[in-house]
N, C-alpha and C positions, 0 to 999 in steps of 0.2 A: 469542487468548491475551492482547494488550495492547490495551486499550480507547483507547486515547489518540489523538489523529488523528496520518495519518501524520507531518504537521511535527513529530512530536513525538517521533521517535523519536532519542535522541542520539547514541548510536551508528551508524548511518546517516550524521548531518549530520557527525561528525567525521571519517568518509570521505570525504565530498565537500567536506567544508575541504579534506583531503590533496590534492584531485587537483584544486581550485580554487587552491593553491600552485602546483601543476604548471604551471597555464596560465600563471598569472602571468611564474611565472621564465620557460618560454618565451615567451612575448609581450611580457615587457620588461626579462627579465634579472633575473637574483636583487638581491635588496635588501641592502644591507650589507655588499657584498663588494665592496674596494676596488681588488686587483690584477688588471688588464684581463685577463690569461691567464686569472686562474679565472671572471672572470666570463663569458667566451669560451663556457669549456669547461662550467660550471654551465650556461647559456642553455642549449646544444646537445645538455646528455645529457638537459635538460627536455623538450625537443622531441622527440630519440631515444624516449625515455620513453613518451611519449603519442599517439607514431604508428607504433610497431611491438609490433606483438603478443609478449605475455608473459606469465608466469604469472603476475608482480607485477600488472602492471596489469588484469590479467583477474579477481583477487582483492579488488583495491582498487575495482575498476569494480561488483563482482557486492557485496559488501560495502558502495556508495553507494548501490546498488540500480538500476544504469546498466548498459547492455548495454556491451560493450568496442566491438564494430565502429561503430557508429553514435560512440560518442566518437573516436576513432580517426579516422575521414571528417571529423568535424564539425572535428578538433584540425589536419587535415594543409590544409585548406580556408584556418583560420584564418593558421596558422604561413604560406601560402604567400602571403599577403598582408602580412606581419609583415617589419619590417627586418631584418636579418641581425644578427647576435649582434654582428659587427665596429662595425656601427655603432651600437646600442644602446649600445657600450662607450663610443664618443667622444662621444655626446651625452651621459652622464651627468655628476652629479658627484660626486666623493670623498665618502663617508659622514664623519663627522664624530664621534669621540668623546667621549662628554664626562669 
């Protein structure tokens, strides 16, 4: 049906922005967000997110074109080597508006 090689499918790549976000915030904590509680609790539900099975992410995963179990193993692997959200909080610094 579409000719185009697979890199080129854009709907595909903006799923897998979606859930290459996901890592982020859990691996180093959301970006921009300056009060230590949310950035706490943002880290945590990233992490929740991406290592317990759901419809969401089973959606988001089948939509990247990514099997969920295999991201899942691969994200709890990561995360269990990753700082804790607590201290991700104290090593950052304040976002800065202009």
């Amino acid at each position: 049906m579409n000719d185009l090689p697979e890199r080129w499918n854009p709907e595909r790549n903006l799923w897998r922005e979606v859930l290459f976000l996901a890592v982020d915030e859990a691996l180093f904590g959301p970006k921009h967000v300056n009060d230590r509680q949310h950035f706490i609790r943002m880290c945590q539900e990233a992490r929740d997110y991406l290592t317990k099975p759901s419809r969401d992410l089973s959606m988001v995963c089948n939509l990247a074109g990514l099997d969920m179990q295999p991201v899942m193993e691969r994200m709890r692997a990561k995360i269990g080597k990753a700082a804790a959200p607590e201290v991700l909080a104290v090593g950052r610094r304040k976002c800065q508006t202009a």
